[in-house]
C-alpha positions in Angstrom: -49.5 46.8 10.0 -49.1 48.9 13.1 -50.5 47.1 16.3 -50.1 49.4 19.5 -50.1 47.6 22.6 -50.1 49.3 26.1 -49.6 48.2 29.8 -50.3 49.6 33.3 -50.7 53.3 31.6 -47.5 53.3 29.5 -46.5 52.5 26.4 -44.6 49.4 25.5 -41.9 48.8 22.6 -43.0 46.9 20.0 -41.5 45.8 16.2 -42.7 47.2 12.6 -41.7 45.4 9.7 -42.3 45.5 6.0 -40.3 44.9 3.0 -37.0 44.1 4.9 -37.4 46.7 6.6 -37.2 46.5 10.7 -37.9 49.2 13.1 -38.6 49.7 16.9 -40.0 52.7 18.6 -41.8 54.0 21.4 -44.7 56.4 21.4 -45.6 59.8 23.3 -48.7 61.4 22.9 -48.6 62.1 19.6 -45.2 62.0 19.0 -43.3 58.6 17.4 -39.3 58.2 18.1 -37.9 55.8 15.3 -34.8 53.7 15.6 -33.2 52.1 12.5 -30.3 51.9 10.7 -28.4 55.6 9.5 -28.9 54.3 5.7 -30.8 56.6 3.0 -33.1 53.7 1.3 -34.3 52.1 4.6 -35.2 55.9 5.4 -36.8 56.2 2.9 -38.9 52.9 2.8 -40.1 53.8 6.1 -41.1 57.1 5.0 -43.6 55.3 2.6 -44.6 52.5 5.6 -45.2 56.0 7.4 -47.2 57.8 4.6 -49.4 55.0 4.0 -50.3 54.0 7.9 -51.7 58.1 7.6 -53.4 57.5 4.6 -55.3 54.2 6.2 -55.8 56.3 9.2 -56.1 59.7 8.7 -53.1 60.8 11.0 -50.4 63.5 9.3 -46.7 63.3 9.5 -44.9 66.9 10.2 -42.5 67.6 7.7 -41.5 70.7 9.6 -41.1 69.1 13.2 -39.7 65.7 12.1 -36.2 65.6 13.3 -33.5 63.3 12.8 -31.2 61.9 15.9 -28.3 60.3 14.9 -26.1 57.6 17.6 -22.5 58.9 18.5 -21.0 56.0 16.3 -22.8 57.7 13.0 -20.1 59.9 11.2 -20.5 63.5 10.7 -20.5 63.7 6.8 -23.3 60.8 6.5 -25.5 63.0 9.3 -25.5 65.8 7.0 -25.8 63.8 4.1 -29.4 62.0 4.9 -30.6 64.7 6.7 -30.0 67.0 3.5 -31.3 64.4 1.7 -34.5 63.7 3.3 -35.1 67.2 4.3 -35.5 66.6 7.8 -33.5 68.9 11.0 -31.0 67.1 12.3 -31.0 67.8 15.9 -27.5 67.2 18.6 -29.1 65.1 21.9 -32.7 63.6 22.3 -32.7 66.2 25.7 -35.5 64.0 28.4 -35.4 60.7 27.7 -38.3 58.4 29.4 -38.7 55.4 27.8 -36.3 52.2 27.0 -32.4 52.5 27.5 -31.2 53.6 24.1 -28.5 50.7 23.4 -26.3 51.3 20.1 -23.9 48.6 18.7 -20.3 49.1 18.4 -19.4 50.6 15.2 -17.0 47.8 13.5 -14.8 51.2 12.1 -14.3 54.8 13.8 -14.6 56.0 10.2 -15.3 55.6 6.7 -11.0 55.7 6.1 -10.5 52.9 8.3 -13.3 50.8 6.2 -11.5 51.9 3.2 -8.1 51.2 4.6 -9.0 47.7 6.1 -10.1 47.1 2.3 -7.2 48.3 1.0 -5.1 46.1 2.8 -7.0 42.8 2.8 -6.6 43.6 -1.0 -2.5 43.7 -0.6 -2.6 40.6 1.1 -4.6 38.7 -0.6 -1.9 39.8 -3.7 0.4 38.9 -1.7 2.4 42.2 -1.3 1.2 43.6 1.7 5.5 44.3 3.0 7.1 43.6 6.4 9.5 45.5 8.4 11.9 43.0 10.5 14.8 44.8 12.8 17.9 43.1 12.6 19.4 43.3 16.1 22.2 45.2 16.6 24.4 44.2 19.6 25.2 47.0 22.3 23.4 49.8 24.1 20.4 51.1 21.9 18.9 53.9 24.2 20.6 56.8 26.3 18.3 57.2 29.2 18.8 59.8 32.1 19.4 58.1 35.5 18.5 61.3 37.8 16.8 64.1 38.2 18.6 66.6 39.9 21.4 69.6 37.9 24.0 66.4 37.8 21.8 64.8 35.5 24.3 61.8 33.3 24.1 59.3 30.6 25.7 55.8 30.1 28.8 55.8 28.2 30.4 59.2 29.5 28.5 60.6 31.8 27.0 63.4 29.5 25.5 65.8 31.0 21.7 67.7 30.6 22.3 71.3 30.9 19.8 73.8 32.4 21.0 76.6 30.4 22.8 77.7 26.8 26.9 76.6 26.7 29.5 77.7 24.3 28.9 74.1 22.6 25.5 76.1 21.5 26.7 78.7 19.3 28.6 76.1 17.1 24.9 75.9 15.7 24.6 79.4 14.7 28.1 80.8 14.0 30.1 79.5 10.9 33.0 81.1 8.6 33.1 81.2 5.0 36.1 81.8 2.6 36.6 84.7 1.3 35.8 83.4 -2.0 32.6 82.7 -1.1 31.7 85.8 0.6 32.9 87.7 -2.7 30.9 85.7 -4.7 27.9 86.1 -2.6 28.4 89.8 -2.3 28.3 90.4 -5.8 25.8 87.7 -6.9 28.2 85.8 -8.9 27.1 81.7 -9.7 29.3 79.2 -7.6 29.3 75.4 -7.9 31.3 75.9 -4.6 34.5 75.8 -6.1 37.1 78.7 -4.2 39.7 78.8 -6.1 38.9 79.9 -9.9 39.9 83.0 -11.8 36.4 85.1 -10.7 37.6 85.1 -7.4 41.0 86.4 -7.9 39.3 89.5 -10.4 36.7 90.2 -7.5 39.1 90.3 -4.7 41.6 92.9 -7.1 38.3 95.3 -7.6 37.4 95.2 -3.9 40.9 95.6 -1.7 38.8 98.3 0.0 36.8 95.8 1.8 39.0 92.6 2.2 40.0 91.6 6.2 43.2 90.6 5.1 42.1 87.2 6.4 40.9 83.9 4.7 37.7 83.4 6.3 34.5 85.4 7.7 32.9 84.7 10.9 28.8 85.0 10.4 25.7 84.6 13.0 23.0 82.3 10.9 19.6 83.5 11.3 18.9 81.6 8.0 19.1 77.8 9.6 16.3 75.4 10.6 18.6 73.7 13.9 16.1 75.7 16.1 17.1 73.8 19.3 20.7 74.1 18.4 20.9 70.2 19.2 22.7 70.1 16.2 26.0 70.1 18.4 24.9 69.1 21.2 27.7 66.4 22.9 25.0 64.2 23.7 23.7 63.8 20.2 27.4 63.5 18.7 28.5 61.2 21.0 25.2 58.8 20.0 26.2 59.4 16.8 30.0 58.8 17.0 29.5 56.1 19.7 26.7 53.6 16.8 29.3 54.7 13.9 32.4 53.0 16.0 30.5 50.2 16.7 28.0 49.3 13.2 29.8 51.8 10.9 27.9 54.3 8.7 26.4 52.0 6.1 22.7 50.9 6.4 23.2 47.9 4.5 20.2 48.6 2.4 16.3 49.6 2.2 14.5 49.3 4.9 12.5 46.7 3.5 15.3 44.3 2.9 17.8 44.6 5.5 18.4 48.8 6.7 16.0 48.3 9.8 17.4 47.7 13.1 16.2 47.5 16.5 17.9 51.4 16.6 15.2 53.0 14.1 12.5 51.0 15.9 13.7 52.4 19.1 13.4 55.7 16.8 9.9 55.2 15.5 8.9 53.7 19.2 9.5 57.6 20.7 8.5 59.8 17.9 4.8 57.6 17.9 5.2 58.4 21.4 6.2 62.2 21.0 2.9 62.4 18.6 0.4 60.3 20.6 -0.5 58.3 17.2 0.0 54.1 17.6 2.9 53.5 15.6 5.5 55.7 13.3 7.7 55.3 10.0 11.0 56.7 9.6 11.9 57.6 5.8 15.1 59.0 4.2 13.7 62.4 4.2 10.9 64.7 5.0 10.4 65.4 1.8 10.5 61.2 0.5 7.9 61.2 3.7 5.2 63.2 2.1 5.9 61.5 -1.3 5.5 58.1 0.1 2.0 59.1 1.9 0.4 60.9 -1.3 1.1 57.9 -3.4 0.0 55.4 -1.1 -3.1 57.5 -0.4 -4.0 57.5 -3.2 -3.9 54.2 -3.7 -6.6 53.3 -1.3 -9.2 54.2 -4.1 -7.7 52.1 -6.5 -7.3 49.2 -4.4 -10.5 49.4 -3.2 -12.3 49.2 -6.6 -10.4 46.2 -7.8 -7.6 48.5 -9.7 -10.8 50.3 -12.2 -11.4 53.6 -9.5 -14.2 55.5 -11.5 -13.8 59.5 -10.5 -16.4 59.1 -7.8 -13.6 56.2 -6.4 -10.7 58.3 -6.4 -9.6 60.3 -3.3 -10.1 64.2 -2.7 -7.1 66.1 -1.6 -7.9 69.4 -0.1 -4.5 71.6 -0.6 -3.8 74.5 1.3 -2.3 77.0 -1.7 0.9 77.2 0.5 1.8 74.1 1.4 5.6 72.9 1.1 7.0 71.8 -2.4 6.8 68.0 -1.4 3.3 68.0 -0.7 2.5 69.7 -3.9 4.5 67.3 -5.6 3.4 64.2 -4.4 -0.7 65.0 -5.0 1.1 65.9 -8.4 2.4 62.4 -8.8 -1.0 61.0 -7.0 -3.0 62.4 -9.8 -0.9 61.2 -12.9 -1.4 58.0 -11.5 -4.9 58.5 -11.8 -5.7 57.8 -8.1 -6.4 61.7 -6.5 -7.8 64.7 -7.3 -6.6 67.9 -6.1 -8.7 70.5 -4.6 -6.8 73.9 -3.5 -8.1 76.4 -1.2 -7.2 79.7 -0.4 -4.0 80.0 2.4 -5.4 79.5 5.5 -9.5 80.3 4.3 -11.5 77.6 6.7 -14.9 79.2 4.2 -13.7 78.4 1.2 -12.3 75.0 2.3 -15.9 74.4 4.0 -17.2 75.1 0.7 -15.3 72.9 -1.1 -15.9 70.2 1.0 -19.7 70.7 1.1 -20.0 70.8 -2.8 -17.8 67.8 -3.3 -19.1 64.2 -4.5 -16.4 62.4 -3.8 -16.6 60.3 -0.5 -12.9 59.6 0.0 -11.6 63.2 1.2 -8.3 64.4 2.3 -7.5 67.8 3.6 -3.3 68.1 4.1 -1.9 71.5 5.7 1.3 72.4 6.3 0.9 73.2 10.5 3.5 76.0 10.7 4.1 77.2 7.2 7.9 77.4 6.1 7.9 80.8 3.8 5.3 83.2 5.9 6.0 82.0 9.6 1.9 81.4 10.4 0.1 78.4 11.6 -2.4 76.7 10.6 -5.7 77.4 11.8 -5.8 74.2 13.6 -8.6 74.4 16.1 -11.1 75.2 12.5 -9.8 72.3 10.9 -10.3 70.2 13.4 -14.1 71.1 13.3 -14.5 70.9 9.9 -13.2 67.2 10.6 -16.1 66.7 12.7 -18.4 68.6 10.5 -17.0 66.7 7.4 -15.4 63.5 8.2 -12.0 64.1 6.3 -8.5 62.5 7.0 -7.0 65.0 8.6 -2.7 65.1 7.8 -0.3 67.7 8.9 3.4 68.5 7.9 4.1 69.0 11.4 8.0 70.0 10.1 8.6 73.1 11.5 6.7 72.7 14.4 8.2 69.5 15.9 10.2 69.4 19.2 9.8 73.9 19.0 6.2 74.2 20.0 3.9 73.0 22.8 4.8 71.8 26.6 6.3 68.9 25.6 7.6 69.6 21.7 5.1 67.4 20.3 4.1 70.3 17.8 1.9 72.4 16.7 -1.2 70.2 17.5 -0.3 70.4 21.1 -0.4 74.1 21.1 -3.9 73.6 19.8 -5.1 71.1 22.1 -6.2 68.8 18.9 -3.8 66.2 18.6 -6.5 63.2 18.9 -8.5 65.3 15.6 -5.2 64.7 13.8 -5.1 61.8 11.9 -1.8 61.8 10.7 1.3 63.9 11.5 4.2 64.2 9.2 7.5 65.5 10.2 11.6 65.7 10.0 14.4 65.4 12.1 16.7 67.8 9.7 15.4 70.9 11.7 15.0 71.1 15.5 16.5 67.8 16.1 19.0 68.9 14.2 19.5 65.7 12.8 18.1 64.1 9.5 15.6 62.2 8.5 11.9 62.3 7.8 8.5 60.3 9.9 5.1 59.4 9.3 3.2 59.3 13.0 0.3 57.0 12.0 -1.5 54.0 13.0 -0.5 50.7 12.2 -2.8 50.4 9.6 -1.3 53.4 7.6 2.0 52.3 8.6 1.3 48.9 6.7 0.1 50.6 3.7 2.5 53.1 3.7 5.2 50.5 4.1 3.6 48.6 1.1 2.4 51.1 -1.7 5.3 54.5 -0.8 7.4 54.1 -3.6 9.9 56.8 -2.5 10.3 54.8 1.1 10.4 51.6 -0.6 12.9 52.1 -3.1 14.8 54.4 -0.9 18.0 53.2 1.0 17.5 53.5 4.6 19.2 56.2 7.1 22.4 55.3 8.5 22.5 53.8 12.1 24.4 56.8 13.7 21.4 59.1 12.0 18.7 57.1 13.7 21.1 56.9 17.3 21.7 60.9 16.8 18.4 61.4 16.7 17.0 59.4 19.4 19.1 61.2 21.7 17.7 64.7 20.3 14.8 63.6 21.5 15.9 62.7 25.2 17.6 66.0 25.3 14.4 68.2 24.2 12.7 66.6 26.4 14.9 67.1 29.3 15.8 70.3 28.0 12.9 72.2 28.5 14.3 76.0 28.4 15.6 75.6 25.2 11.9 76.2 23.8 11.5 79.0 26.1 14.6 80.5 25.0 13.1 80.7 21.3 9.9 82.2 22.5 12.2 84.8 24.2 13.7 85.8 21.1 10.8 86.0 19.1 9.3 88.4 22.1 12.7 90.0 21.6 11.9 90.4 18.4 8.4 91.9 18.2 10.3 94.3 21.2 13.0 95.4 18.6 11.2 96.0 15.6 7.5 96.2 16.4 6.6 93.3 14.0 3.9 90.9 15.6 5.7 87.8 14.3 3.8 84.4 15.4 6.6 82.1 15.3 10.2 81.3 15.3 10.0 82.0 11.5 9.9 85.3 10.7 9.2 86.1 6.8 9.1 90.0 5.9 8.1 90.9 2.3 10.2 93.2 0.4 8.6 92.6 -3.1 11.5 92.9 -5.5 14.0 90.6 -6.4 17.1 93.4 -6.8 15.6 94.9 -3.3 15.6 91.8 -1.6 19.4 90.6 -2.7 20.4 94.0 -2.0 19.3 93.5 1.8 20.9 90.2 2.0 24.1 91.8 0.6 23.7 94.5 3.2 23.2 92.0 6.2 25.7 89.9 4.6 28.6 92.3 5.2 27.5 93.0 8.5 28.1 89.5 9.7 24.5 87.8 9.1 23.7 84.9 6.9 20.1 85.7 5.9 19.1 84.7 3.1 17.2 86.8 -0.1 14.0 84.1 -0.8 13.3 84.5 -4.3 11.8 82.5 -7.5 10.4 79.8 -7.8 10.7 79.3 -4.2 8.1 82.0 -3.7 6.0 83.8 -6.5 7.5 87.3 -8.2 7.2 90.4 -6.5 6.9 88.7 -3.1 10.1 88.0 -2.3 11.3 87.9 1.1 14.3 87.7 3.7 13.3 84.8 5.4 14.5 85.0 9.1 14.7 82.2 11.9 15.5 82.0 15.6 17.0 79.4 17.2 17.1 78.9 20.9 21.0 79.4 20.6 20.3 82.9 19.2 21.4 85.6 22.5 19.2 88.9 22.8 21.9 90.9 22.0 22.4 88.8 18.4 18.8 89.9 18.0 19.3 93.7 19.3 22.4 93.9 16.3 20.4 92.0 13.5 17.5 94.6 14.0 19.4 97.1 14.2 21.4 96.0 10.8 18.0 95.7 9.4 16.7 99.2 10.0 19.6 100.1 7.8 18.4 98.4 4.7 14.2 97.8 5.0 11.8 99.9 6.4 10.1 97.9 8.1 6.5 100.1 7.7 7.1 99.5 4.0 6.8 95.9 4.2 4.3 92.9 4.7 5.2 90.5 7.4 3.8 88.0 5.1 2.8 87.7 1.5 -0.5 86.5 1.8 -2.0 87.6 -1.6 0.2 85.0 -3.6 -0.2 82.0 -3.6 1.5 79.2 -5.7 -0.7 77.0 -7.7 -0.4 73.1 -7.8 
């Protein structure tokens, strides 16, 4: 069955075959290295070639010193799988090599999701509803591009300029007035449908002359906001904006599917792809219609796959950090009524117990979606652990890169820059409602995803699509926080400031401190609120009871002597040794 063949004092390479099954491999001493296919029932027949060539000769196989080499182009999760299974070590590199050149064959997919997705959409289009995005072409000037690169920096249409510091355009993005009305109302908790002028106002204004200015509106300092950048009102982004409403009004005609995609939001997608180092990107409505429109076409993968009849095995595995925002919750939720998903949670931020999950689930198709910089407590991800379970695992890896976006890393692209993982993420999900102070939601993807996304998200696909000036506003935040390069510094200045003021370690721009209490939380709110700060009291269902929070947020418009005052008004109300920075010991369920 075996026939060894030597020449000039070596050995040769020579074929074994039986049953189908075909194997090459060189021999050592008394050592035999195997090459076949990473496959558990051609392992498995050779196991029995093996045991009988023994038996017919008298040789032994080791159990204990048999090892198991796997190719580069082998994924992680089917290593661990067959060598669990055969009950062989599974060893990293072969070390000294002698004999032939090892030569593997290019693995037709990287992974097992792009198998399942190529599947997925040979299925759509051979239904014939794999959808198209066509750009209508708008006429005029798309892009604002800078043309220099010295202090005099300028733009097309107005010579707008790139400034190397804050301006008194900046603070438009962190100071706003309120009637009176309002403030009364807020002051003494009192519902509004943000109406001014009805009778409660009138009775609360008689009981509290004592405190009234005199005057019809109060001047407040937002630390409550999500326009970290303050591009918000930048001239640069209104005069994109103002410049695409003159010229194709404010209408997007439509979905984007039928006729509300122009060559402006493919300009769009085009830079945040780019900003994200993924191959293509798809703009939706919202952030929150983005994560919707992912879930439900995730989970449609299994069901397309299995010909619309996905037994539980077929289904996909969501792994669910327990904090993760409200629309990722919801659309696993909607994933798993359509019978497609099955949702796994796992402790905030625990990389053991979301290892164990992983290792004890018999699902193949496996998902594990994190928020990267979490909205309510301020903390990231642990990113650099999650990207080894990926290789440990072989998961989709998908982030909701929201409050990250544009603030952190050299060049903004978020919080998988900081962490030097952005190639381990597989898909990045973000807005343009918060540091490009715009509005809008993405999906940074491949093309693939972008086709099935495009094709199967129901809340992009029946969504109309956002408004030209949107899509030209936003563009041009992106120019500027590129250019713009202090205004992140100037955030991680005020969060030093911060930590210097108060002696609170905070990690991020978002700073969450745990009061417990509803009353004591809308009572420090009141108590800010009077001093001129709009900071708002967190509270049910938002977060769980007994862990609510004022939730705090620095923007790079934000001065170090707004911070020194805001502190300072906060000594007066929480004690600051009294409370958790964050709530990590309640967690929302799905």
């Amino acid at each position: 069955m075996i026939d060894m063949s030597v020449a000039n004092g070596l050995w040769k390479p020579f074929v074994v075959g039986c049953n189908r099954v075909t194997v090459s491999y060189l021999m050592f001493a008394d050592d035999i290295l195997l090459f076949l296919e990473a496959d558990h029932a051609q392992a498995t027949s050779l196991e029995t070639i093996l045991h009988s060539f023994c038996q017919a000769s008298g040789l032994k196989v080791s159990e204990l010193k048999t090892q198991v080499f796997f190719s580069p182009n082998v994924l992680m999760a089917d290593r661990v799988d067959l060598a669990h299974r055969l009950g062989y070590q599974m060893v990293e590199n072969l070390g000294k090599y002698l004999g032939m050149p090892l030569i593997h064959s290019q693995a037709k997919y990287a992974s097992l999701w792009d198998k399942w997705l190529e599947e997925a959409l040979s299925k759509l289009e051979s239904l014939k509803v794999l959808r198209s995005l066509r750009p209508i072409q708008l006429p005029g000037r798309v892009a604002i591009q800078s043309t220099s690169g010295d202090s005099s920096r300028a733009y097309p249409h107005g010579q707008l300029p790139i400034f190397d510091g804050p301006t008194k355009g900046d603070r438009a993005s962190v100071e706003v007035n309120i009637s009176e009305s309002t403030f009364r109302k807020w002051l003494h908790d009192v519902p509004s449908s943000g109406d001014d002028n009805d009778i409660i106002y009138q009775n609360l204004v008689a009981e509290d002359k004592a405190e009234s200015t005199g005057g019809n509106l109060r001047k407040l300092i937002v630390f409550s906001g999500n326009d970290y950048l303050g591009l918000s009102s930048h001239p640069m982004v209104s005069y994109a904006a103002s410049k695409a409403a003159q010229e194709h009004g404010m209408g997007p005609r439509g979905s984007a599917l039928i006729c509300g995609y122009t060559n402006y939001h493919r300009l769009l997608e085009s830079s945040l792809a780019d900003l994200k180092r993924k191959e293509d990107c798809l703009l939706c409505p919202t952030g929150f219609s983005a994560n919707m429109a992912f879930m439900t076409a995730l989970g449609n993968v299994g069901f397309l796959v299995t010909g619309g009849k996905p037994l539980q095995d077929d289904r996909v595995a969501i792994f669910s950090d327990e904090l993760n925002h409200a629309s990722i919750i919801d659309g696993i939720r909607l994933a798993e009524r359509q019978g497609n998903a099955v949702a796994f949670v796992y402790k905030h931020c625990d990389m053991s117990h979301l290892d164990e999950l992983l290792s004890t689930c018999q699902m193949k198709k496996r998902v594990v979606v994190t928020d990267s910089l979490f909205s309510m407590d301020g903390d990231f991800a642990p990113m650099t652990e999650l990207a080894k379970l990926r290789k440990k695992h072989g998961f989709l890896f998908v982030i909701d890169d929201a409050h990250a976006t544009f603030v952190c890393g050299k060049n903004g692209g978020g919080a998988a820059e900081i962490f030097n993982c952005e190639n381990d993420v597989d898909i990045c999900i973000g807005t343009l409602s918060k540091a490009a102070g715009c509005h809008g939601g993405f999906i940074a993807c491949s093309k693939k995803w972008k086709l099935l996304i495009q094709s199967r998200g129901r809340s992009f696909i029946f969504s109309t699509s956002t408004p030209v000036p949107v899509a030209a506003a936003a563009h041009a935040a992106i120019v500027v926080a590129k250019e713009e390069t202090w205004r992140r510094e100037s955030i991680h200045k005020r969060i030093q400031d911060f930590r210097a003021f108060t002696g609170i370690l905070v990690e991020s721009h978002i700073i969450s401190i745990v009061v417990g209490r509803e009353n004591k939380a809308l009572q420090a709110s009141r108590h800010l609120l009077r001093l001129g700060f709009h900071v708002t009291a967190i509270r049910p269902p938002t977060v769980p009871p007994n862990s609510c929070r004022l939730r705090i947020t620095l923007s790079a418009a934000h001065t170090r002597d707004d911070l020194r005052k805001l502190t300072d008004a906060l000594a007066e109300c929480v004690d600051v040794r009294e409370t958790e920075l964050h709530g990590r010991n309640c967690y929302p369920k799905l």
